[in-house]
N, CA, C and O atoms as a Tripos MOL2 file, in Angstrom:
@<TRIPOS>MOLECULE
protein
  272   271    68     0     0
PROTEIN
NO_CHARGES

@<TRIPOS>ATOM
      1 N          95.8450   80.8010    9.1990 N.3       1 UNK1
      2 CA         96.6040   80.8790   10.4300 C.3       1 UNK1
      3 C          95.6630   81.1870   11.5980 C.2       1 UNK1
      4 O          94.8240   82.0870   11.6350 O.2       1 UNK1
      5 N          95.9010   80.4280   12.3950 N.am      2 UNK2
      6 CA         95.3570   80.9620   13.8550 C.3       2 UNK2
      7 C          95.2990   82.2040   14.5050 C.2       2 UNK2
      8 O          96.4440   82.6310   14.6510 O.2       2 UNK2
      9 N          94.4300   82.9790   14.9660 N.am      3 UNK3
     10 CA         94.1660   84.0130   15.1050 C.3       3 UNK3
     11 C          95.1100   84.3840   16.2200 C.2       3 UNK3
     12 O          95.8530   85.3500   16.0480 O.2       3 UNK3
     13 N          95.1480   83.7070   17.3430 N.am      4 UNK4
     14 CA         96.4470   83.4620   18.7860 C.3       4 UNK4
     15 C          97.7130   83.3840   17.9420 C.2       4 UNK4
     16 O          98.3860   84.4150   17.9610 O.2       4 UNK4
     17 N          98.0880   82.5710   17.3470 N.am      5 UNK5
     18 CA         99.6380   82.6600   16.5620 C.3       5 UNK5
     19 C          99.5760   84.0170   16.0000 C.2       5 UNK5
     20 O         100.6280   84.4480   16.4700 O.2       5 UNK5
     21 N          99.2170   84.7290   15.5080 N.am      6 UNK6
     22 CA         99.1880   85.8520   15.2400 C.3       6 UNK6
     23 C          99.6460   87.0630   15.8610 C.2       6 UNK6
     24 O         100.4840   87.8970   15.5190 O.2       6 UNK6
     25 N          98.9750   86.9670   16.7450 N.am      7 UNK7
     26 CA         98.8620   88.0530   17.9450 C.3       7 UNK7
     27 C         100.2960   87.9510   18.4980 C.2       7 UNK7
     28 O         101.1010   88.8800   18.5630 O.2       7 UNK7
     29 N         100.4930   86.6430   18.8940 N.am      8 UNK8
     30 CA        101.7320   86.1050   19.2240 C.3       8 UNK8
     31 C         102.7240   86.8330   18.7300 C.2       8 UNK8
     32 O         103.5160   87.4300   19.4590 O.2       8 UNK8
     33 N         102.7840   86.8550   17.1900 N.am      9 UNK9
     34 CA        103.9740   87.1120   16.4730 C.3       9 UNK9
     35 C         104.5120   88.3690   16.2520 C.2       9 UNK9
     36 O         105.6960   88.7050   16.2340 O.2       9 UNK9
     37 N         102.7410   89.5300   15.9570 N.am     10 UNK10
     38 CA        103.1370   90.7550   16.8820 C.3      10 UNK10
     39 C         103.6100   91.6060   17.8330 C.2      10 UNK10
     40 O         104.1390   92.7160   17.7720 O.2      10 UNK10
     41 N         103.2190   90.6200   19.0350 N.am     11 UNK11
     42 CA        103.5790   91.0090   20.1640 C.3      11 UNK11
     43 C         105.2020   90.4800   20.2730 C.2      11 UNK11
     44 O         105.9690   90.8180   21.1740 O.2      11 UNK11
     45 N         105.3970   89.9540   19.6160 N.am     12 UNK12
     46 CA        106.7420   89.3010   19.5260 C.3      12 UNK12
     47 C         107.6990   90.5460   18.7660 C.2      12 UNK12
     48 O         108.7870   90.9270   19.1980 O.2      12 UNK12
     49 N         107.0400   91.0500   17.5820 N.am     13 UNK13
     50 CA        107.9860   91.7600   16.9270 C.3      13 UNK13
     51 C         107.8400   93.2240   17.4300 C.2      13 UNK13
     52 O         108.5030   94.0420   16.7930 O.2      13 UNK13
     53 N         107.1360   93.6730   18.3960 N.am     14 UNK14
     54 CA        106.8970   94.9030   19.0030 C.3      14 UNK14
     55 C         108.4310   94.5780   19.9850 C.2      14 UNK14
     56 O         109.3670   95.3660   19.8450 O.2      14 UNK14
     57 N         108.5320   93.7050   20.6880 N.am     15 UNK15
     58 CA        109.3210   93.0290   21.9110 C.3      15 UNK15
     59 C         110.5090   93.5850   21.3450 C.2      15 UNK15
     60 O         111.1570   94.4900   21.8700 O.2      15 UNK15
     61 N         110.7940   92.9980   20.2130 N.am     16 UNK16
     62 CA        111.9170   92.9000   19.1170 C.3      16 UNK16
     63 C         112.0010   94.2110   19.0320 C.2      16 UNK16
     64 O         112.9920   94.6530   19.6150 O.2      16 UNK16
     65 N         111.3540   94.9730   18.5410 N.am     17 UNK17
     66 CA        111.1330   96.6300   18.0390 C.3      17 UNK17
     67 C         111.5100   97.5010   19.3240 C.2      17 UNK17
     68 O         111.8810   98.6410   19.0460 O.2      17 UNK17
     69 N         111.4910   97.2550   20.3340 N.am     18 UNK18
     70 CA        111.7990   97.7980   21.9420 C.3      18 UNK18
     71 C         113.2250   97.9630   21.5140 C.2      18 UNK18
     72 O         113.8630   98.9670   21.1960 O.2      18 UNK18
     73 N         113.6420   96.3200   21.6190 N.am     19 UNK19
     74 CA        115.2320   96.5580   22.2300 C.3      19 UNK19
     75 C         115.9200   96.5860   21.3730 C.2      19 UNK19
     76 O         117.1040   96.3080   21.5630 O.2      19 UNK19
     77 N         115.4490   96.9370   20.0740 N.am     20 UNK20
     78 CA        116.6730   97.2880   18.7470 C.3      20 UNK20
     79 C         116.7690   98.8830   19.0730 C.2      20 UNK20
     80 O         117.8820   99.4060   19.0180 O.2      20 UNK20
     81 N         115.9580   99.4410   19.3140 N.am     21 UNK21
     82 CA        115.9280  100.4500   19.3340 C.3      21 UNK21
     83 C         116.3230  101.1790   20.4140 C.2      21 UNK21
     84 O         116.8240  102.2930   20.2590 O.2      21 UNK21
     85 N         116.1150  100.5560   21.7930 N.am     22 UNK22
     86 CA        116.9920  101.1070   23.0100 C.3      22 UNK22
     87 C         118.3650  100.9870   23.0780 C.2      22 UNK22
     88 O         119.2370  101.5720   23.7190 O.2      22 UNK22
     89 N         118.3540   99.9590   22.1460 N.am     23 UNK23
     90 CA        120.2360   99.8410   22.0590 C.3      23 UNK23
     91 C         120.8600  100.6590   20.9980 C.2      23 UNK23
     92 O         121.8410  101.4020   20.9670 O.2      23 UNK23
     93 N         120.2370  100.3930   20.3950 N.am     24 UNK24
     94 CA        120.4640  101.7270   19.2580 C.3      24 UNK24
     95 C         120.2940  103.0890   19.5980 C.2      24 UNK24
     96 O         121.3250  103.7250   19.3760 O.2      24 UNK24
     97 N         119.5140  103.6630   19.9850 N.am     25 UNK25
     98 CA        119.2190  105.1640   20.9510 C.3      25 UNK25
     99 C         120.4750  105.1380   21.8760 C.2      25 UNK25
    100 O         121.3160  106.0240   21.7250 O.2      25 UNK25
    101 N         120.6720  104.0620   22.9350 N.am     26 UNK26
    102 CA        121.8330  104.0870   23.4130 C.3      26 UNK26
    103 C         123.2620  104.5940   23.1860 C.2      26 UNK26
    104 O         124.0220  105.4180   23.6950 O.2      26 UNK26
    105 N         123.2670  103.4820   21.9180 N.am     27 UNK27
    106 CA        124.9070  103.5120   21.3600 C.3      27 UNK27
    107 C         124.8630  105.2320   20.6070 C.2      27 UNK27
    108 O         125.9460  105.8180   20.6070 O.2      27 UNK27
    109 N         123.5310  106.0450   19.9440 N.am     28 UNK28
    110 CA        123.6930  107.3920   18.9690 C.3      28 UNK28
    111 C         123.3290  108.1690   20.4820 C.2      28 UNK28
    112 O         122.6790  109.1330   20.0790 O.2      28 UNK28
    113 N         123.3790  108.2860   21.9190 N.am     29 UNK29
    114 CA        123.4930  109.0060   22.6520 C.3      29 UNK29
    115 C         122.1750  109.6750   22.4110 C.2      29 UNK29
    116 O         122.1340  110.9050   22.3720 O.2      29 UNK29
    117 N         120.6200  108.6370   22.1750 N.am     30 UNK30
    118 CA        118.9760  109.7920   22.4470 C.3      30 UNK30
    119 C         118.5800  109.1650   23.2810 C.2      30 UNK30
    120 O         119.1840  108.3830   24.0150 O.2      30 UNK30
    121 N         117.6560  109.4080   23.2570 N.am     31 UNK31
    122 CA        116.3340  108.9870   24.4210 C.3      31 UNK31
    123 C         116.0860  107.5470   24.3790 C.2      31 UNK31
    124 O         115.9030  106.8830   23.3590 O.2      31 UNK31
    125 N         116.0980  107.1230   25.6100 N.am     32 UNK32
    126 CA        115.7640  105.4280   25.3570 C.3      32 UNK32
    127 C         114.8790  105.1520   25.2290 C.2      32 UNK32
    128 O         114.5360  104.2770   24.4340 O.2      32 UNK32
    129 N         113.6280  106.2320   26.4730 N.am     33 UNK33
    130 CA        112.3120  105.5780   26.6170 C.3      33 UNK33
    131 C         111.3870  106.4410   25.6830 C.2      33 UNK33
    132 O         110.1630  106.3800   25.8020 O.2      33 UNK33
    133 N         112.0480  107.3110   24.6750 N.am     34 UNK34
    134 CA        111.1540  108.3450   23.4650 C.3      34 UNK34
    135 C         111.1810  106.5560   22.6290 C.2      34 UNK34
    136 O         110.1950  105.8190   22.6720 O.2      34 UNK34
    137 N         112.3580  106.2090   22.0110 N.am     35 UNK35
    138 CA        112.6260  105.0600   21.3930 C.3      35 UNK35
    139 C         111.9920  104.4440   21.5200 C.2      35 UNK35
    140 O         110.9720  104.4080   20.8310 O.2      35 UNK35
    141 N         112.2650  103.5640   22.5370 N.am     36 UNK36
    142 CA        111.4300  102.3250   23.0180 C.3      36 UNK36
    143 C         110.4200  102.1580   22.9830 C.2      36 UNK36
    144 O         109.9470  101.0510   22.7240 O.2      36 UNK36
    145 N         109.5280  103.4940   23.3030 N.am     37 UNK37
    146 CA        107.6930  103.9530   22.6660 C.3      37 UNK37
    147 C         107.7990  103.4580   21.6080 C.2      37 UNK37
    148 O         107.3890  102.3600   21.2340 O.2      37 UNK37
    149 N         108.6780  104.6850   20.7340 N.am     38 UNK38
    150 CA        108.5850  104.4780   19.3700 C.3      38 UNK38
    151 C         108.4380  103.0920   18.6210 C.2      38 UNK38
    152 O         107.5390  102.7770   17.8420 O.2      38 UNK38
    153 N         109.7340  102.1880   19.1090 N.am     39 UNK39
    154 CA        109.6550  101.1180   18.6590 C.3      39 UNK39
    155 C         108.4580  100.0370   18.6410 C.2      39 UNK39
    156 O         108.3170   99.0370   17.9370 O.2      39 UNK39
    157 N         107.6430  100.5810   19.6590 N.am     40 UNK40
    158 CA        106.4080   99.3790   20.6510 C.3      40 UNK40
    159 C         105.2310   99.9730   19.6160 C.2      40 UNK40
    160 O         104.1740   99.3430   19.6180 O.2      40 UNK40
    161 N         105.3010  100.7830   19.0020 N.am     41 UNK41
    162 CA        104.0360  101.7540   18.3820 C.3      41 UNK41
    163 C         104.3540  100.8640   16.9860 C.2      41 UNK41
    164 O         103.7560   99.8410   16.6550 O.2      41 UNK41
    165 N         105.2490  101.3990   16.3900 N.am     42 UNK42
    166 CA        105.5230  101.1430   15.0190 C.3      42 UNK42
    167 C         107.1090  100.4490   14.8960 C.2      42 UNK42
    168 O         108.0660  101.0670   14.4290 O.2      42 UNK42
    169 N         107.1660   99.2240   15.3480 N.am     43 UNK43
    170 CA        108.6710   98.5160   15.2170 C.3      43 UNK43
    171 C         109.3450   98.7330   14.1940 C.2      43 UNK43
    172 O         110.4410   99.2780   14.3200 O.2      43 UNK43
    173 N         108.7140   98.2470   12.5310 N.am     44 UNK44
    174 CA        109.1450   98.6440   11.9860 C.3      44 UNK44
    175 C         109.8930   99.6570   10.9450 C.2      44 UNK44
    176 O         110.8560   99.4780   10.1990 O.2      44 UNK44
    177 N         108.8870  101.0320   11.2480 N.am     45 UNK45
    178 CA        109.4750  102.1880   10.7530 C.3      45 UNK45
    179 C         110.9240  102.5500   11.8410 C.2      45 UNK45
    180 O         112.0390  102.8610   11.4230 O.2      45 UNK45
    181 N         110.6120  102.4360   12.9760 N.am     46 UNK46
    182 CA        111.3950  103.0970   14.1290 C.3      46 UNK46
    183 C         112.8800  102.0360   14.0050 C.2      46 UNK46
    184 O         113.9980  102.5280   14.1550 O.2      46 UNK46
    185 N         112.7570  101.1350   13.8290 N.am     47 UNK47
    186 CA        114.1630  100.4550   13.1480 C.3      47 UNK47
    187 C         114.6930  100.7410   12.4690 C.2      47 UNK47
    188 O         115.8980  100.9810   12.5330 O.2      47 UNK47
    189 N         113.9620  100.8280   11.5110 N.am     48 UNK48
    190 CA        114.5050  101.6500   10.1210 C.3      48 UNK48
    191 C         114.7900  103.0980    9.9260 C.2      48 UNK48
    192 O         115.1390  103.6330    8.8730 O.2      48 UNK48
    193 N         114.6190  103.5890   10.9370 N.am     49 UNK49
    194 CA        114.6780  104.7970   11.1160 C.3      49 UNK49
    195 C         115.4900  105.2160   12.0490 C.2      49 UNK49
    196 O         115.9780  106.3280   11.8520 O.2      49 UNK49
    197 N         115.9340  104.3850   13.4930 N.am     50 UNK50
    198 CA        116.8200  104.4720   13.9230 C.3      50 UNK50
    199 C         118.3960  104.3890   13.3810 C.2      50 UNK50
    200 O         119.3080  105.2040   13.5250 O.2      50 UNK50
    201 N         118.3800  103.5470   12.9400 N.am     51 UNK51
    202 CA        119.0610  102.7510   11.8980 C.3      51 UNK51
    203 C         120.0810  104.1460   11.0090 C.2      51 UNK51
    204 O         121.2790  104.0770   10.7310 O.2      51 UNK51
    205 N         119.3440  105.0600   10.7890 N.am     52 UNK52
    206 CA        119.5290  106.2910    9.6530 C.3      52 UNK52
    207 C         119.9490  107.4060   10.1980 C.2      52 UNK52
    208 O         119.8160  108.4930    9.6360 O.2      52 UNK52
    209 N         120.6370  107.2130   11.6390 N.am     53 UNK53
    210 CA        120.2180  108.4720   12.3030 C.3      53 UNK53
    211 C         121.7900  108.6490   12.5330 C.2      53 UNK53
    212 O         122.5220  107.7050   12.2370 O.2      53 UNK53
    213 N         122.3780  109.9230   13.0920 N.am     54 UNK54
    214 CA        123.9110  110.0570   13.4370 C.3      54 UNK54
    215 C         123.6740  110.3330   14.5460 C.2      54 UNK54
    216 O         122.6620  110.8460   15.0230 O.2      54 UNK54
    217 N         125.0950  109.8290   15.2690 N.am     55 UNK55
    218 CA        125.0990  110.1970   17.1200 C.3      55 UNK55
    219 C         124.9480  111.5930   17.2770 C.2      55 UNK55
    220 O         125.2390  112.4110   16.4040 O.2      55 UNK55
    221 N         124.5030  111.8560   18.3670 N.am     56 UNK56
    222 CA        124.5560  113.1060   18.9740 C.3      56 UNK56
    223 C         126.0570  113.0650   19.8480 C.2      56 UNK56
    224 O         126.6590  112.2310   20.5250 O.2      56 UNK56
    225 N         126.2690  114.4520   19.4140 N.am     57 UNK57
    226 CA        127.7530  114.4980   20.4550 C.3      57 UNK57
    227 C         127.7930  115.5650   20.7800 C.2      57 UNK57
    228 O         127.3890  116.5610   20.1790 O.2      57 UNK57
    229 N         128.4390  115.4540   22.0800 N.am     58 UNK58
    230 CA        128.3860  116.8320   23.2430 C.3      58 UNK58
    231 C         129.5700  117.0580   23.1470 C.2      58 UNK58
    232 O         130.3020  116.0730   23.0510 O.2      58 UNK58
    233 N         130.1090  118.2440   23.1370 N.am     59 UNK59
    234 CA        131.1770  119.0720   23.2970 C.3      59 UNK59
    235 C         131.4170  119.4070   24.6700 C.2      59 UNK59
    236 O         130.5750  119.7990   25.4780 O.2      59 UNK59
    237 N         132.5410  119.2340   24.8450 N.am     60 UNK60
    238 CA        133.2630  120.1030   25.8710 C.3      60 UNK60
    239 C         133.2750  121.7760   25.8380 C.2      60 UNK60
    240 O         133.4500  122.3030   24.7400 O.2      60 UNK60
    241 N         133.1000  122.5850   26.9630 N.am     61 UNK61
    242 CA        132.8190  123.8250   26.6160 C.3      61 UNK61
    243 C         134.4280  124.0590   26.3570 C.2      61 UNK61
    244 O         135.3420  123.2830   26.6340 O.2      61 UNK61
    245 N         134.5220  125.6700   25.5940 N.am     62 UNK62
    246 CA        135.7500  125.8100   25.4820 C.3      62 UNK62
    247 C         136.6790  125.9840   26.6110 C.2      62 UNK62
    248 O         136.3090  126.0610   27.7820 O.2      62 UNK62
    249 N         137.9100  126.0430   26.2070 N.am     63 UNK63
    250 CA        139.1150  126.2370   27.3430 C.3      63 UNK63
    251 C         139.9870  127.2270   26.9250 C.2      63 UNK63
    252 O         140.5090  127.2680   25.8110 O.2      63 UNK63
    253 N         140.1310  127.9700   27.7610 N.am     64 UNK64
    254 CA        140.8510  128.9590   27.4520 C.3      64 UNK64
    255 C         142.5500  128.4270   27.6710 C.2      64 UNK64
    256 O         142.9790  127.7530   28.6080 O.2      64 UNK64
    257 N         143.3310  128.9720   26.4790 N.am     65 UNK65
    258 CA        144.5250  128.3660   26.5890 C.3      65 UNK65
    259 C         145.1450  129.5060   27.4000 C.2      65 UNK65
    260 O         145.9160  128.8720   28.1200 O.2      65 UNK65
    261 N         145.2370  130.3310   27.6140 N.am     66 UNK66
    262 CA        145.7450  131.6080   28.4820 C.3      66 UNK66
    263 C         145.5370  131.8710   30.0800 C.2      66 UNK66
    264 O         145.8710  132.8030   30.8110 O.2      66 UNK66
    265 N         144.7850  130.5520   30.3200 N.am     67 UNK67
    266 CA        144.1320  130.2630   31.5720 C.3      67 UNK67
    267 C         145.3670  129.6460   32.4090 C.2      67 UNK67
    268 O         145.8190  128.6050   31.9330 O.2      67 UNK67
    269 N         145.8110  129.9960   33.2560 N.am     68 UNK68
    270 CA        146.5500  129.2410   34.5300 C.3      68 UNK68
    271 C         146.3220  128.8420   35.8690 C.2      68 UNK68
    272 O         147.2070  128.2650   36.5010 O.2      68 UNK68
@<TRIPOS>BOND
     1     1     2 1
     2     2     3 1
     3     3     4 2
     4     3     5 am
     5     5     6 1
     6     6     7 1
     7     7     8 2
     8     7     9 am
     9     9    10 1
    10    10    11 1
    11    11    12 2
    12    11    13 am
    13    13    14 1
    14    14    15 1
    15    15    16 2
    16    15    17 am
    17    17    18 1
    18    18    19 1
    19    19    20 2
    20    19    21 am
    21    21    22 1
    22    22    23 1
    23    23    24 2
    24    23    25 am
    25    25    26 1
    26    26    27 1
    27    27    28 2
    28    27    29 am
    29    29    30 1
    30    30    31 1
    31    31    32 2
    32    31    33 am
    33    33    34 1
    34    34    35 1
    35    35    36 2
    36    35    37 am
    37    37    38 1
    38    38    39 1
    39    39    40 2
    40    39    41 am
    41    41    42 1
    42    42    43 1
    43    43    44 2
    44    43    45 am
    45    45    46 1
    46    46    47 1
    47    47    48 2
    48    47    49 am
    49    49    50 1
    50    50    51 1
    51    51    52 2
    52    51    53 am
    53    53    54 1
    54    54    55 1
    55    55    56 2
    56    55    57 am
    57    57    58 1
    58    58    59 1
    59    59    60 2
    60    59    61 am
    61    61    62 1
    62    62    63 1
    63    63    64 2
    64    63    65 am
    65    65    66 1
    66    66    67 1
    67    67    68 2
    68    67    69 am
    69    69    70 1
    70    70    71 1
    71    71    72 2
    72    71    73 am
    73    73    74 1
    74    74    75 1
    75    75    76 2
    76    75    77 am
    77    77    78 1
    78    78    79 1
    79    79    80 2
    80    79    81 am
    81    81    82 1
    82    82    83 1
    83    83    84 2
    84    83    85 am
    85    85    86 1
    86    86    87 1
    87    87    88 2
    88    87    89 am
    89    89    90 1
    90    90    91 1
    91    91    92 2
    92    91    93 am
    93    93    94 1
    94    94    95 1
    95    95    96 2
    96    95    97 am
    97    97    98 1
    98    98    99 1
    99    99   100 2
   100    99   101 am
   101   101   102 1
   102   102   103 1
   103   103   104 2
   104   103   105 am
   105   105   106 1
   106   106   107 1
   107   107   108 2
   108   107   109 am
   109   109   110 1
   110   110   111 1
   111   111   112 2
   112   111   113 am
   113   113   114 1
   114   114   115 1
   115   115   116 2
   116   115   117 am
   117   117   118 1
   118   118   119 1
   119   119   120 2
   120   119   121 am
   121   121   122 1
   122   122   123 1
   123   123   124 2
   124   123   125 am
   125   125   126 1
   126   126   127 1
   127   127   128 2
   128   127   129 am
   129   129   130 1
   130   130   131 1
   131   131   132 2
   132   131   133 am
   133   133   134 1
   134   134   135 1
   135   135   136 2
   136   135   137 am
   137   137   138 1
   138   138   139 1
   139   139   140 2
   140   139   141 am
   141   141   142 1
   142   142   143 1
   143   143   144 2
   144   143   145 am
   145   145   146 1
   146   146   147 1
   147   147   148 2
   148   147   149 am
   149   149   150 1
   150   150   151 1
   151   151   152 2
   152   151   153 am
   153   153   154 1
   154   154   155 1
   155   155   156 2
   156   155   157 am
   157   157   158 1
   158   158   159 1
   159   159   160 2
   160   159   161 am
   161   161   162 1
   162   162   163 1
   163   163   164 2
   164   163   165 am
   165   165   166 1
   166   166   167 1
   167   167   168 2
   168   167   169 am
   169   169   170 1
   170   170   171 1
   171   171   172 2
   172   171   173 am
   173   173   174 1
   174   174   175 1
   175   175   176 2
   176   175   177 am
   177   177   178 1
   178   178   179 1
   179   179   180 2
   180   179   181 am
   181   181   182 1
   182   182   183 1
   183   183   184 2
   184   183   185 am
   185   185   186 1
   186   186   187 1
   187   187   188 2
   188   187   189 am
   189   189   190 1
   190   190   191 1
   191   191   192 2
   192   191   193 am
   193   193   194 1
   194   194   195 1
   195   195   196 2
   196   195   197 am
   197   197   198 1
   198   198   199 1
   199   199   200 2
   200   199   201 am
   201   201   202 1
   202   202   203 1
   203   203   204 2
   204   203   205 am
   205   205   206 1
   206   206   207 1
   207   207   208 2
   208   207   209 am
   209   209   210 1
   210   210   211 1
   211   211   212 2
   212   211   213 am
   213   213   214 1
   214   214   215 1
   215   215   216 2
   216   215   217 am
   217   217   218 1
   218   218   219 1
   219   219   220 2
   220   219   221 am
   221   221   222 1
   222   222   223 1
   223   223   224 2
   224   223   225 am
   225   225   226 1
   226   226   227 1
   227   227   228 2
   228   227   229 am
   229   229   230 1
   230   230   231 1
   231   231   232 2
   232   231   233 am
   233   233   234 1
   234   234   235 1
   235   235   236 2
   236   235   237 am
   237   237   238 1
   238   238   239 1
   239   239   240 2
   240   239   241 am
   241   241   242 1
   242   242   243 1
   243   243   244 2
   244   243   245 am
   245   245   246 1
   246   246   247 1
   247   247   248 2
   248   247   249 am
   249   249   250 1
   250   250   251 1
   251   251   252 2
   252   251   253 am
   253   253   254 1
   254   254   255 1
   255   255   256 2
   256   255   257 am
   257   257   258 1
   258   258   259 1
   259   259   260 2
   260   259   261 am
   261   261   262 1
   262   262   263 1
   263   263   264 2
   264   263   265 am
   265   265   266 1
   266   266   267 1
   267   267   268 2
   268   267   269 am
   269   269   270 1
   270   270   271 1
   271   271   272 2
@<TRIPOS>SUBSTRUCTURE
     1 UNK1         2 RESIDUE 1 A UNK
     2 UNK2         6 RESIDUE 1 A UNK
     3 UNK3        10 RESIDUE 1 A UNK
     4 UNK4        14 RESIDUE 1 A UNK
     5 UNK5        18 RESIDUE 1 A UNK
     6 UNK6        22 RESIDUE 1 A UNK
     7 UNK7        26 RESIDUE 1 A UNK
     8 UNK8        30 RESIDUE 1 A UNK
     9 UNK9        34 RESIDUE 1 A UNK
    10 UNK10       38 RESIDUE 1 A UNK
    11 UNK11       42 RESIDUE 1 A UNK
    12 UNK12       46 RESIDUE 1 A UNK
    13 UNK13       50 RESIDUE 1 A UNK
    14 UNK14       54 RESIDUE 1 A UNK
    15 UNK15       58 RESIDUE 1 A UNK
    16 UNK16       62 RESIDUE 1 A UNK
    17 UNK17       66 RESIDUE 1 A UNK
    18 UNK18       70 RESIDUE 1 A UNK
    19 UNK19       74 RESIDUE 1 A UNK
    20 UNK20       78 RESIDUE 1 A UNK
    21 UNK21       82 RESIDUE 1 A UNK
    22 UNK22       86 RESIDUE 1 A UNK
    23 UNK23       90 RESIDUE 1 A UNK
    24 UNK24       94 RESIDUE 1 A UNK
    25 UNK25       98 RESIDUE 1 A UNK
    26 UNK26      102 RESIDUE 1 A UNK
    27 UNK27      106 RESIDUE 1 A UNK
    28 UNK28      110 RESIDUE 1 A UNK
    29 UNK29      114 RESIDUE 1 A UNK
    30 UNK30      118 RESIDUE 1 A UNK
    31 UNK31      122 RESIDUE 1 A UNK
    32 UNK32      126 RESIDUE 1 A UNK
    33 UNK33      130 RESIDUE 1 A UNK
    34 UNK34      134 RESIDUE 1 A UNK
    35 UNK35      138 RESIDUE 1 A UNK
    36 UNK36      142 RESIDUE 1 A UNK
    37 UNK37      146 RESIDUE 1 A UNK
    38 UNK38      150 RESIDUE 1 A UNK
    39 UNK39      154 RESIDUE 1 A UNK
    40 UNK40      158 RESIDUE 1 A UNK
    41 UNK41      162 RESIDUE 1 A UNK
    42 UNK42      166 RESIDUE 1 A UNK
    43 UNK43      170 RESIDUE 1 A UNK
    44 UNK44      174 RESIDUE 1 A UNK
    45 UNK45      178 RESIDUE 1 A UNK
    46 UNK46      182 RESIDUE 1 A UNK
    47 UNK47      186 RESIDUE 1 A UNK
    48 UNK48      190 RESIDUE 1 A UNK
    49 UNK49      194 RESIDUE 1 A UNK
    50 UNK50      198 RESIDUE 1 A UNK
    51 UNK51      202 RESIDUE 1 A UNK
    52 UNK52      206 RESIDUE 1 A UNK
    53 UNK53      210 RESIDUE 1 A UNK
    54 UNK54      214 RESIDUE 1 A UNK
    55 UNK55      218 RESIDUE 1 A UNK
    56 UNK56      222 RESIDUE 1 A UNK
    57 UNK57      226 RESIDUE 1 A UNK
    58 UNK58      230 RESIDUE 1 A UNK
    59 UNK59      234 RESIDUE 1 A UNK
    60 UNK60      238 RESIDUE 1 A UNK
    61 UNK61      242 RESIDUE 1 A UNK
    62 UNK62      246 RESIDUE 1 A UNK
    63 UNK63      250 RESIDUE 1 A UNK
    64 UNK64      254 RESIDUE 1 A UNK
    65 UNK65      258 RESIDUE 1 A UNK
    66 UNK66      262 RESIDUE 1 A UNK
    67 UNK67      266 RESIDUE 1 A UNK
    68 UNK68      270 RESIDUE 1 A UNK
């Protein structure tokens, strides 16, 4: 294989590795641009690893029911 097709295909699956992962960080409520590193470094662990993760969810502080 050509040494340019190569490079190509990397840089291709880093691309790929970005925006699985910003959309994914998105939809579990983390960091887009921690992700999006992540993904550009190592696409494929950080997919697979996004992939495994549970949303973060924020609570409402409490409410006092005695409150008027």
């Amino acid at each position: 294989m050509d040494q340019g097709v190569v490079v190509i295909l990397i840089l291709i699956l880093r691309i790929v590795g970005i925006l699985v992962c910003v959309n994914k960080a998105k939809e579990l409520n983390r960091s887009t641009g921690g992700w999006g590193f992540f993904g550009f470094i190592s696409p494929i662990l950080a997919m697979i690893w996004i992939h495994c993760m549970k949303p973060v969810t924020t609570w409402d502080k409490n409410v006092d029911i005695n409150e008027k």
